[in-house]
C-alpha positions in Angstrom: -7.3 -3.0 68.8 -4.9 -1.2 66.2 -4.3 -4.6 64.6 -7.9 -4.7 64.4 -8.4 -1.6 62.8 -5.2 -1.9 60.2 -6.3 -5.1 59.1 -10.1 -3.9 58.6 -8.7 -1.1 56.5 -6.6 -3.1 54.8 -9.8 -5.3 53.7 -11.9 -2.2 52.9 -8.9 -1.2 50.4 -9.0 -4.1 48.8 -12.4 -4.2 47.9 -11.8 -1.2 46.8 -9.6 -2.9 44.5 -11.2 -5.5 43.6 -13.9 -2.6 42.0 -11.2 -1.3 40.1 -10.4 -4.2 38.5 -14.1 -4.8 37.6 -14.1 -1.8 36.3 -11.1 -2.2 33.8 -12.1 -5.5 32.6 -15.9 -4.9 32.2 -15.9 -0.9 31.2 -14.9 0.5 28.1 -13.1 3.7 28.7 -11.9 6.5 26.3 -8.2 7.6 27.1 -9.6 10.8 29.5 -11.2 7.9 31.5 -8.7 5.4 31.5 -6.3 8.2 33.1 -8.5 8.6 35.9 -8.8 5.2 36.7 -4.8 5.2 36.7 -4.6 7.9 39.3 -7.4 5.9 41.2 -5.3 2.5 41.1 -2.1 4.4 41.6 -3.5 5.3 44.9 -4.6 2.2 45.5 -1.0 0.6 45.8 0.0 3.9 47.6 -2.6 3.5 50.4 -2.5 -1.0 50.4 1.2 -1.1 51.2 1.6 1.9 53.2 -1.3 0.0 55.1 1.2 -2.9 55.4 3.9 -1.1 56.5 1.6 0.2 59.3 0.9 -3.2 59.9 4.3 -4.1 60.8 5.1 -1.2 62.8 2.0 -2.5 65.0 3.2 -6.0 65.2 6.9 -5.1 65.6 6.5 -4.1 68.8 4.8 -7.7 69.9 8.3 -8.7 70.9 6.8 -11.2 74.2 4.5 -13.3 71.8 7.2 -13.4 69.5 5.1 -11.7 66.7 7.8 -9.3 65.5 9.5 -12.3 63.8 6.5 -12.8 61.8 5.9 -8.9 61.3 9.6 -9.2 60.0 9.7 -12.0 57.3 5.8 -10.6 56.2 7.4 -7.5 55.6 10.1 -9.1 53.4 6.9 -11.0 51.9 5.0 -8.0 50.4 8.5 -6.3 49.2 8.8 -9.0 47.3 5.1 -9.3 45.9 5.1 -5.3 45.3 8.6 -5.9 43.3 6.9 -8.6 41.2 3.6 -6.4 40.9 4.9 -3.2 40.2 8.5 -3.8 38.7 7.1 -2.5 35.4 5.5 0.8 36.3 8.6 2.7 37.4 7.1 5.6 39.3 5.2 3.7 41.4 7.9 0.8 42.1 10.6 2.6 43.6 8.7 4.8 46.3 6.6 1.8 47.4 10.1 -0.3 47.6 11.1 2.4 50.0 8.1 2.4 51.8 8.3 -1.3 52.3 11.9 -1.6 53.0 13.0 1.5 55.1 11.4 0.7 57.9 12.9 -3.0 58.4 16.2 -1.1 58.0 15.5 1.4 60.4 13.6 -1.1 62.7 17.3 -3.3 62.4 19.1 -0.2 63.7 17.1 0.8 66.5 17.3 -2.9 67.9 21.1 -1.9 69.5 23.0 -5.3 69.0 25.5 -6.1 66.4 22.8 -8.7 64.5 20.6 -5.7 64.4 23.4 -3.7 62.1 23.3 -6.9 59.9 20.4 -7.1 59.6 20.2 -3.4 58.8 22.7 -4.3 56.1 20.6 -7.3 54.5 17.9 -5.1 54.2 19.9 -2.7 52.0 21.2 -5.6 49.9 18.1 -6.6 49.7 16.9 -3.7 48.1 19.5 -3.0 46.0 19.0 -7.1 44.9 15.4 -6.2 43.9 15.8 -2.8 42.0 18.5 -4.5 40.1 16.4 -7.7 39.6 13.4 -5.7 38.5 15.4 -2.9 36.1 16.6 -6.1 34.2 13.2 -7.9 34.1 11.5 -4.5 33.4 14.0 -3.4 30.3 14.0 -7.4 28.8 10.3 -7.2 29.2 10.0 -3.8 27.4 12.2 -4.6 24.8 10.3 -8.1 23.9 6.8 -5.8 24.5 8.1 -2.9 22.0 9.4 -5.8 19.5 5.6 -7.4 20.0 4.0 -4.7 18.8 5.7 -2.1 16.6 7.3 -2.4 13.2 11.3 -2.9 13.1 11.7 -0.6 10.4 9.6 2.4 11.1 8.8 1.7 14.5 4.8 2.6 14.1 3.1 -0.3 15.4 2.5 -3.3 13.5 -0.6 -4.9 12.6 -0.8 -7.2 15.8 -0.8 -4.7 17.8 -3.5 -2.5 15.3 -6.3 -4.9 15.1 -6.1 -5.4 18.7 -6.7 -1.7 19.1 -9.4 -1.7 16.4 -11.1 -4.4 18.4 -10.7 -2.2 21.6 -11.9 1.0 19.9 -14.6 -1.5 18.1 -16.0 -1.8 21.7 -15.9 1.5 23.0 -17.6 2.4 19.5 -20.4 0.3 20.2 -21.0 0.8 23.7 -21.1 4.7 22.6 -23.2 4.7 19.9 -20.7 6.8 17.9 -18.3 6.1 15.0 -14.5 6.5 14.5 -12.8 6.3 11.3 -10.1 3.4 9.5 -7.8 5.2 6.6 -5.6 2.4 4.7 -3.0 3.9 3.0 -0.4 2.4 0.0 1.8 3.9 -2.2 1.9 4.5 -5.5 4.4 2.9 -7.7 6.6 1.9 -4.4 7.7 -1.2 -6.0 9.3 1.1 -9.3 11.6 2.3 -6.6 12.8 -0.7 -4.8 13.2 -2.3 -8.4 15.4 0.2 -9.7 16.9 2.0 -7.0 17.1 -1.4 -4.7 15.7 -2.0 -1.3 17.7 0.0 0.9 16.9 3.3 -0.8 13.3 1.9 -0.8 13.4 1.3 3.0 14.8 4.5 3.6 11.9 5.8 1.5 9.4 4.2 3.6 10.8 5.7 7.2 10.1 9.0 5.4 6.6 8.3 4.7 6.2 7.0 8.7 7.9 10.0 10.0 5.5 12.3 8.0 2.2 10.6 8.9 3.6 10.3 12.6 4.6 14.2 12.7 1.2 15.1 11.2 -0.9 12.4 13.0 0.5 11.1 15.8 -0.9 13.1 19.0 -5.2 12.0 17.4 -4.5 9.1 15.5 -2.8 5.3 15.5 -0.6 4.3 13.3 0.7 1.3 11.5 2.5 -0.2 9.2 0.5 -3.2 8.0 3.2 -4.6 5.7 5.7 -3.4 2.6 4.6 0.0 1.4 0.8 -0.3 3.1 -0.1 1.7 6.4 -3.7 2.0 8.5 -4.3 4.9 10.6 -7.4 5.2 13.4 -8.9 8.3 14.4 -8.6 8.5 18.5 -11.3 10.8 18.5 -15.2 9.5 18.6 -17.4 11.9 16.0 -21.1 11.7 15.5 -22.3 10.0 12.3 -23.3 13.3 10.7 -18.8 14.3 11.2 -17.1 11.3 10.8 -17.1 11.0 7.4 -16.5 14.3 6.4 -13.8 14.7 8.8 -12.3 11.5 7.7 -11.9 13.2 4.3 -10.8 16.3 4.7 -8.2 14.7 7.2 -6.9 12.3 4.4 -6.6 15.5 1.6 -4.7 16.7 3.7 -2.5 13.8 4.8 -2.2 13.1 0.7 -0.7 16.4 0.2 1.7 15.8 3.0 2.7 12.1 1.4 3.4 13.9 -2.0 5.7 16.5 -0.7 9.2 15.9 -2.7 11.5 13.2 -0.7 15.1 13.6 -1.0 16.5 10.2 0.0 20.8 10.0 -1.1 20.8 12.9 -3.6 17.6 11.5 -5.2 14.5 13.3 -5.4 11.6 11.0 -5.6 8.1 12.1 -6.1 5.3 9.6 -4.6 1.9 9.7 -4.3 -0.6 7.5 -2.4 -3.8 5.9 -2.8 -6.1 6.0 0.7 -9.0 4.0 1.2 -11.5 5.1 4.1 -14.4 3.2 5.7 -16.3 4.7 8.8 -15.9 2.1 12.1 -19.4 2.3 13.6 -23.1 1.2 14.5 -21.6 -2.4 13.9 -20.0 -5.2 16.0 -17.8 -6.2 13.0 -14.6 -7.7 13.8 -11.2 -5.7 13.0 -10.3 -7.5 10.0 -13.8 -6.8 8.3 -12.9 -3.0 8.7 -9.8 -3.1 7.2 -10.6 -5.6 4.2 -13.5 -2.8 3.4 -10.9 -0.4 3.6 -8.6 -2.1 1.4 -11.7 -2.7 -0.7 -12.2 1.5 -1.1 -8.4 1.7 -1.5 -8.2 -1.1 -4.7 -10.8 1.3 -6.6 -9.1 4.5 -5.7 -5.9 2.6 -7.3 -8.1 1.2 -10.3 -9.6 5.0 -11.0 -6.0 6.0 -11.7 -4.5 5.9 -8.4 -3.5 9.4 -6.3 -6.9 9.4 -5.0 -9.4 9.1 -2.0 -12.4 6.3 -1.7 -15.0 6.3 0.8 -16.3 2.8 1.8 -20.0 2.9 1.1 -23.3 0.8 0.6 -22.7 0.9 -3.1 -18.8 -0.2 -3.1 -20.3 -2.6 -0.8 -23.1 -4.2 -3.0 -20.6 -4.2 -5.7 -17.7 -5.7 -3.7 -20.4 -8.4 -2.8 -21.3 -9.1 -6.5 -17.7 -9.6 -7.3 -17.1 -12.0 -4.3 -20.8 -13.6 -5.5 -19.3 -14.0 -8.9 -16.0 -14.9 -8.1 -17.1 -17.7 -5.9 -19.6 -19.1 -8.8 -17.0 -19.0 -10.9 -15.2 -21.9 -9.6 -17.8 -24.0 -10.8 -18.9 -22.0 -14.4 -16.5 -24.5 -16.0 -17.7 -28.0 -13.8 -21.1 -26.9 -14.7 -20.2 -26.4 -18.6 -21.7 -22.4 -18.5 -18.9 -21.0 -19.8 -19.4 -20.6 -23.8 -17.4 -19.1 -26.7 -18.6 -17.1 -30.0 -17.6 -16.4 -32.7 -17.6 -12.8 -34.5 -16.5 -13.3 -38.0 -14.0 -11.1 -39.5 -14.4 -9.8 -43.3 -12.3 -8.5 -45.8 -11.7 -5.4 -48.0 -14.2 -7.4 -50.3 -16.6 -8.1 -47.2 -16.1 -11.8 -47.1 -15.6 -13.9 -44.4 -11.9 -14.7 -44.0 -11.9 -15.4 -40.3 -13.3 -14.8 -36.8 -12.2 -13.8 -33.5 -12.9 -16.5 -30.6 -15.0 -14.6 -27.8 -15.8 -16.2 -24.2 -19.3 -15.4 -22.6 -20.5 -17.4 -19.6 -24.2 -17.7 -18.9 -25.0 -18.1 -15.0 -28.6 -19.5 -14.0 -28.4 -17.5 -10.8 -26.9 -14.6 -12.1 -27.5 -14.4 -15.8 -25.1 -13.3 -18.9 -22.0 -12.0 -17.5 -19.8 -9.7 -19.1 -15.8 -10.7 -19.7 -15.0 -7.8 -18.5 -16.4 -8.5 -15.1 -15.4 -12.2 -14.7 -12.4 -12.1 -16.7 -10.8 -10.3 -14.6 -11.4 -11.6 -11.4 -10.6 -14.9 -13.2 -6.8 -13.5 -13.7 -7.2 -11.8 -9.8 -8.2 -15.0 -8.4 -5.9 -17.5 -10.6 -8.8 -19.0 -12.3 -7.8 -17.7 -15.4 -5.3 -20.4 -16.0 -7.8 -23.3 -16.0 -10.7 -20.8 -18.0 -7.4 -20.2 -20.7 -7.2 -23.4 -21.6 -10.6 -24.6 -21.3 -11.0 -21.5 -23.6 -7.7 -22.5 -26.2 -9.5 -26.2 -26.0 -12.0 -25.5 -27.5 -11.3 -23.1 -29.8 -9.0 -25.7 -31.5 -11.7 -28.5 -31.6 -14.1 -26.1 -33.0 -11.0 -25.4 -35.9 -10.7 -29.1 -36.3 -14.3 -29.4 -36.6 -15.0 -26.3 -39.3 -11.6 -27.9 -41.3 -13.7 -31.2 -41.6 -16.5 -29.4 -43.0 -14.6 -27.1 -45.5 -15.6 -23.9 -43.9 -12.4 -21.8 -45.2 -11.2 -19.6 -43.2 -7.8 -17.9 -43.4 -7.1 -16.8 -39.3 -8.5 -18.0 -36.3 -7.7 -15.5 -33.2 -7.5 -16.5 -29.5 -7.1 -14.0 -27.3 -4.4 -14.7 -24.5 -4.6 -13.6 -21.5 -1.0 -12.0 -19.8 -1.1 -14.0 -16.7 -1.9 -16.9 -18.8 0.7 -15.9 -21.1 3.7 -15.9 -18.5 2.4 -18.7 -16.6 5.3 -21.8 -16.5 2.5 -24.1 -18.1 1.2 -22.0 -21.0 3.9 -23.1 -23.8 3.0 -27.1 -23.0 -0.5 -26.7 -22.6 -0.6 -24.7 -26.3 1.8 -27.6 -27.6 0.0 -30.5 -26.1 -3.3 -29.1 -27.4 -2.2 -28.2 -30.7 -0.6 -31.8 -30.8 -4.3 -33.0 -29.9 -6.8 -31.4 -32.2 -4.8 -29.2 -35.1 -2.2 -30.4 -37.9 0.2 -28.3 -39.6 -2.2 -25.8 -42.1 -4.6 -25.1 -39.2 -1.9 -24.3 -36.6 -1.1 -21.2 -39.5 -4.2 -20.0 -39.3 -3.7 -19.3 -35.4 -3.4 -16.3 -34.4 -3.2 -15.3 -30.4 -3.8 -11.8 -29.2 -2.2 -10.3 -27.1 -3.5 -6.8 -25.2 -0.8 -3.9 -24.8 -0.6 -4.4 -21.1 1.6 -7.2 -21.6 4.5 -4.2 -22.0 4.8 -3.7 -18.9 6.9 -6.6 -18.5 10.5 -7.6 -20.0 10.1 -7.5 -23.8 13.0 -9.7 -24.3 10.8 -12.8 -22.2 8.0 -11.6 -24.4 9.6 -12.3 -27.6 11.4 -15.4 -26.6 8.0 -17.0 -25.5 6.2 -15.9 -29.0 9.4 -16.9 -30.7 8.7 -20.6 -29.3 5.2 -20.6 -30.2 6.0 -19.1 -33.6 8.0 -22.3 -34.4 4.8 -24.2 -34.1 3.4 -21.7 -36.7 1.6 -19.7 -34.7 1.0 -16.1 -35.1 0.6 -13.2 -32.8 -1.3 -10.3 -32.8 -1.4 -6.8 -30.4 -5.1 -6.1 -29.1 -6.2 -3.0 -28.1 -3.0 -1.3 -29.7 -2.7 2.8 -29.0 -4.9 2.6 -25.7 -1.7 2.6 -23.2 1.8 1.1 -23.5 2.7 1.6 -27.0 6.3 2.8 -27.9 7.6 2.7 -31.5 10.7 0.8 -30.0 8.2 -2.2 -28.5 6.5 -2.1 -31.9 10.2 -2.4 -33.7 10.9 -5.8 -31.5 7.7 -7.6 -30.5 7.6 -10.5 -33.5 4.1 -10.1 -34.1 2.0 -10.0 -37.2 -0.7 -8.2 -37.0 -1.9 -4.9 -35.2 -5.8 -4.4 -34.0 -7.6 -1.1 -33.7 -9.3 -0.4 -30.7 -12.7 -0.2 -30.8 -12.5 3.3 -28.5 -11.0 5.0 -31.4 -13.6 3.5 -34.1 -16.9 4.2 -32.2 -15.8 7.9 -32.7 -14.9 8.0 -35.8 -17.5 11.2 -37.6 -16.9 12.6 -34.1 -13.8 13.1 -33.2 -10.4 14.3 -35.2 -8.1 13.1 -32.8 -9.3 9.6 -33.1 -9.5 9.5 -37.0 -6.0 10.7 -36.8 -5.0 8.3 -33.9 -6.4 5.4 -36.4 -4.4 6.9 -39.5 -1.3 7.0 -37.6 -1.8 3.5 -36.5 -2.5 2.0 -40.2 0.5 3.9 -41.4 2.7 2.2 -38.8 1.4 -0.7 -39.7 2.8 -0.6 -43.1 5.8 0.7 -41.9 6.3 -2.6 -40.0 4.5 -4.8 -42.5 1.8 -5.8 -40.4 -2.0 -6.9 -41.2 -4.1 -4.6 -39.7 -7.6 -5.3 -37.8 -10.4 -3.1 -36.8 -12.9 -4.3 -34.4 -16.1 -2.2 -33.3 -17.3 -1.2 -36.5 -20.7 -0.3 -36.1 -21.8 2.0 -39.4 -20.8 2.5 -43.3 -19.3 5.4 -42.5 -16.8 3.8 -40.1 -16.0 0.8 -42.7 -15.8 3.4 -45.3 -13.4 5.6 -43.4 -11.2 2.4 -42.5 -11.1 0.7 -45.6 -10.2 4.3 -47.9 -7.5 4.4 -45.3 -5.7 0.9 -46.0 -7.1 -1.2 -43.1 -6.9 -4.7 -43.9 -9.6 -6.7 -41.9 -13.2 -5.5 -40.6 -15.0 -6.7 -37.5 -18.2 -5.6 -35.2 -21.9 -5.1 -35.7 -22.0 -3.8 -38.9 -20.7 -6.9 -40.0 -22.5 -9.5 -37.4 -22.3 -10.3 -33.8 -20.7 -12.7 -32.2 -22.3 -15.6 -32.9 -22.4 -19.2 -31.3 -20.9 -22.1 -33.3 -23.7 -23.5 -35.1 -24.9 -19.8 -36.1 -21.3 -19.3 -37.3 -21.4 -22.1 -39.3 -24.8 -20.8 -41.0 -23.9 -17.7 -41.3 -20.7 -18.4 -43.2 -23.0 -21.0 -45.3 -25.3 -18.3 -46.4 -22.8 -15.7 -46.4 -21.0 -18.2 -49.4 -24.3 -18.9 -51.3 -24.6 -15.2 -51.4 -21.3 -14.8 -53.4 -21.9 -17.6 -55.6 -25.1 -15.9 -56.6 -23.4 -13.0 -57.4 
C-alpha cells in the first residue's frame, strides 16, 4: 500500500510536469511570468525526487524479496539523472544531490557490517565524483554559452543572441496586441578615430560607449553590439501604441546626450556623437531581421540629414525606402534595356557662342517614368552599378565626339562628369584608355574634360593627383564640380592639377538675393585667376545672373537661360541654327 501510494504521487507529479512543459513551449510569457513558472518547476524537482527518495525508504526495507538491492542501485539511478538534469542550475543541484544521496549513506551505516561502512564511503565518493563532474561540465558549458551569445569586446550580447530575442519578444508582441520598440545605434565619425588614433584606442572607445548605454539602460532594455561601432537596444517593457513611440523618443534624447558626454580614453579627450534609428516592433509577424533593416533604414537618413540625430521609422520612410529598392532593382536592367540616355547642355562664351557642352545622363523608365540622377545616381554608386553606368556613360560620350568631329560641329571642351567611386575604382584608368583608343584621336582627346565633384577630397590628395596625372598624359583635362559647396581648402586647390573650376548652381540661383552668395562667387572667380583656371558657371537662369557673372570675369556660361539639356540630334540643331545665326550677323 505505501508503494502504491508513492508511485501514484509520483505519476500525478509528473503530469504535473508534463503541463509545465506545455506551458513553456506553447505560452509566451513576459519576464514577471516566466519567474513564476520557475518557482512552479523548481518545486517540481523539489517534490519528484524527494518522492523518489521516499520511494526507496519504502523499498529499502523489502529486505526478504530482495527488493532493497533494486531500491539501492534505483537510487544511484536518479542521482545520476538529477546530476545530468540539474548540473546547470546550481541552487537546485546541490540540495537535490543531498536529498538523493544522504540517505543511501545513512541507509549504508545503519546496516552494522563492515561492507555497510564501504558502502557508506562509495556513496560519499560518489558524490563528491558528481559535484566535481558537474562544476566542470557546468563552468565549460557556461563559458562556451556566454562566448555564444555576447560580444568579446564589450561583453553586451551579440547579434545571435539579439535577433533570437527579437523573435521571442516578436511573439509575445503579437500574442499581446501591444508594441515594443528597436533603437539602432552607430557612431559618428568612429572610423576618424581608429584611423588616426589606431584600433586599440578605438576599441577602448567603444567599451566606453557599451558601459554607458549598459549603466543607463541595462535593468529595461537589451543590448547589443551588432558589429564595429553599431549597437541595437530593445525596450523590455510592452507600451500601448498611443506610448511607444513617444517613449521611444524621448528615451533615445536622452540616451544621445549620454553618448556625447566627453570620453577621456589615454589622456585624449574625444568628443562623439551618434546617429539612432528607431522603428516601433508591433501589430506585425515580421521576422527580426525586417525590424532591424527598417531601423537601419531610419538610422542611414538620420546620418544623411547631417548625422547627430534621431529618425523614426514610418509609412513615409517606408514608401520611400520601397521606391529606392523599386528603383534600384530596375536599374540593373536600365542599361540591358537601352533606357538610360545622355544630353547635352551646351556651354557658351563671353560672346554667347557655343564653345562646348556638358554630357548629362537621364534614364527614362516605362514603369516608373523620368528619373532624376540624383535619385538613381546615387544608388548606382551604393549598389556598385555605377561602374558599369560610368562607362556605358564615358562610351558614349566619346562616340557622340567622334560623331560631331565628322560633321564639323566645333566645339572647344567636351565635359564628362566622373563619378568618385568610378574614379578610384582599379579599372577606371584602362577602361578611359581603351575607350579613348576606340573612338577619339589626339585633338578630340584635348577637348576632354572630366569633372570631378569636391567630395572626392575626402580621400588622399596625393592618389588624386597621381590618377589625373596619368590621364593628363593622354591629354585629358580635369575639372572641380560643385566647387565652394563643402571640401574646399586653398591648399587642395594649390595641388589638385586641374584646369578648370565650376560654380555651383546653389550660389547662382541666388544671385539678386543674397550677398553672401554674390560674394561667395567673386571670391571663387578671383581664386580662379589666382590659380589660372577657366572658370564655369552652371544654373544660369536670368540676364541678371549672366550679367553679374560675366562683369565679374567668369569665363563659360551654362543653364536655362542659355538652353536645356538637349538630346543629341537637338544638340546638333541647335548648334546648326545657333551658327547660321552668327553668320547672319
Amino acid at each position: 500500500m505505501p508503494a502504491l501510494i508513492v508511485n501514484g504521487l509520483v505519476i500525478l507529479v509528473s503530469v504535473w510536469g508534463w503541463k509545465l512543459y506545455r506551458d513553456f513551449e506553447f505560452e509566451e510569457m513576459d519576464k514577471e511570468e516566466l519567474k513564476h513558472w520557475y518557482r512552479k518547476l523548481t518545486l517540481f524537482f523539489y517534490i519528484i525526487f524527494g518522492l523518489w527518495t521516499l520511494d526507496f525508504l519504502v523499498y529499502s526495507e523489502e529486505i526478504e524479496s530482495k527488493l532493497h538491492y533494486i531500491a539501492v542501485c534505483t537510487q544511484v539511478g536518479i542521482s545520476i539523472v538529477a546530476s545530468i538534469l540539474l548540473f546547470s542550475e546550481r541552487k537546485l543541484f546541490y540540495p537535490i544531490l543531498l536529498i538523493l544521496i544522504l540517505p543511501l549513506i545513512v541507509y549504508s551505516l545503519l546496516i552494522g557490517e563492515f561492507y555497510g561502512d564501504v558502502l557508506s564511503l562509495f556513496s560519499l565518493i560518489f558524490l563528491g565524483v558528481l559535484i566535481y563532474a558537474s562544476d566542470n561540465s557546468y563552468n565549460l558549458i557556461q563559458k562556451a554559452y556566454y562566448q555564444a551569445q555576447h560580444d568579446a569586446l564589450t561583453g553586451l550580447y551579440n547579434s545571435r543572441y539579439f535577433i533570437n530575442y527579437m523573435d521571442y519578444m516578436i511573439k509575445r508582441i503579437h500574442a499581446s496586441k501591444k508594441c515594443a520598440y528597436l533603437l539602432l545605434i552607430d557612431l559618428d565619425h568612429f572610423k576618424t578615430i581608429n584611423d588616426s588614433l589606431g584600433h586599440e584606442l578605438g576599441d577602448k572607445v567603444l567599451q566606453e560607449v557599451s558601459k554607458r548605454i549598459r549603466e543607463y539602460c541595462e535593468d529595461t532594455h537589451t543590448i547589443a553590439r551588432l558589429g564595429g561601432d553599431e549597437f541595437a537596444i530593445i525596450s523590455d517593457t510592452l507600451y500601448g501604441d498611443g506610448t511607444c513611440q513617444e517613449s521611444a523618443y524621448s528615451f533615445s534624447v536622452e540616451l544621445l546626450g549620454v553618448l556625447k558626454e566627453t570620453y577621456v580614453v589615454d589622456r585624449h579627450h574625444l568628443y562623439i556623437s551618434a546617429s539612432i534609428g528607431v522603428n516601433n516592433l508591433g501589430g506585425s509577424s515580421k521576422e527580426a531581421r525586417q525590424f532591424i533593416k527598417e531601423a537601419d533604414i531610419a538610422m542611414y537618413q538620420a546620418k544623411a540629414q547631417g548625422r547627430d540625430g534621431i529618425i523614426l521609422f514610418n509609412d513615409e520612410l517606408a514608401k520611400e525606402v520601397e521606391y529606392r529598392l523599386e528603383i534600384e532593382r530596375k536599374l540593373y536592367f536600365a542599361l540591358e534595356h537601352n533606357e538610360i540616355e545622355l544630353r547635352y547642355q551646351p556651354q557658351f562664351n563671353r560672346d554667347q557662342k557655343i564653345i562646348g557642352c556638358e554630357v548629362l545622363v537621364r534614364w527614362n523608365s516605362p514603369d516608373l517614368g523620368l528619373i532624376s540622377p540624383f535619385e538613381f545616381v546615387s544608388i548606382s554608386e551604393k549598389t556598385g552599378l555605377i561602374i558599369e553606368l560610368g562607362n556605358y556613360i564615358i562610351e558614349e560620350a566619346f562616340k557622340t565626339l567622334q560623331a560631331w568631329e565628322i560633321m564639323g560641329l566645333d566645339l572647344k571642351q567636351f565635359s564628362i562628369n566622373i563619378s568618385v567611386r568610378q574614379f578610384f575604382h582599379s579599372t577606371f584608368l584602362d577602361e578611359v584608355k581603351r575607350l579613348s583608343d576606340k573612338y577619339l584621336n589626339e585633338d578630340t582627346r584635348k577637348k576632354i574634360i572630366f569633372e570631378v565633384t569636391e567630395t572626392i577630397l575626402i580621400e588622399d590628395v596625393y592618389r588624386i593627383s597621381v590618377i589625373i596625372n596619368k590621364l593628363k598624359q593622354l591629354d585629358f583635362s580635369f575639372s572641380m564640380d560643385d566647387f565652394g559647396t563643402g571640401y574646399s581648402s586653398l591648399s587642395a586647390l594649390r595641388e589638385m592639377p586641374i584646369e578648370e573650376l565650376k560654380i555651383d548652381r546653389s550660389f547662382v540661383i541666388h544671385l539678386g538675393e543674397r550677398k553672401s552668395d554674390e560674394l561667395m562667387i567673386t571670391t571663387i572667380l578671383s581664386l580662379a585667376k589666382i590659380y589660372d583656371l577657366k572658370t564655369v558657371a552652371e544654373g544660369i537662369e536670368t540676364q541678371e545672373q549672366f550679367l553679374f557673372l560675366l562683369e565679374n570675369g567668369c569665363d563659360m556660361f551654362q543653364g536655362y537661360y542659355f538652353s536645356k539639356p538637349l538630346s543629341k540630334d537637338h544638340f546638333e540643331l541647335f548648334y546648326k541654327e545657333s551658327f547660321s545665326k552668327k553668320l547672319s550677323i
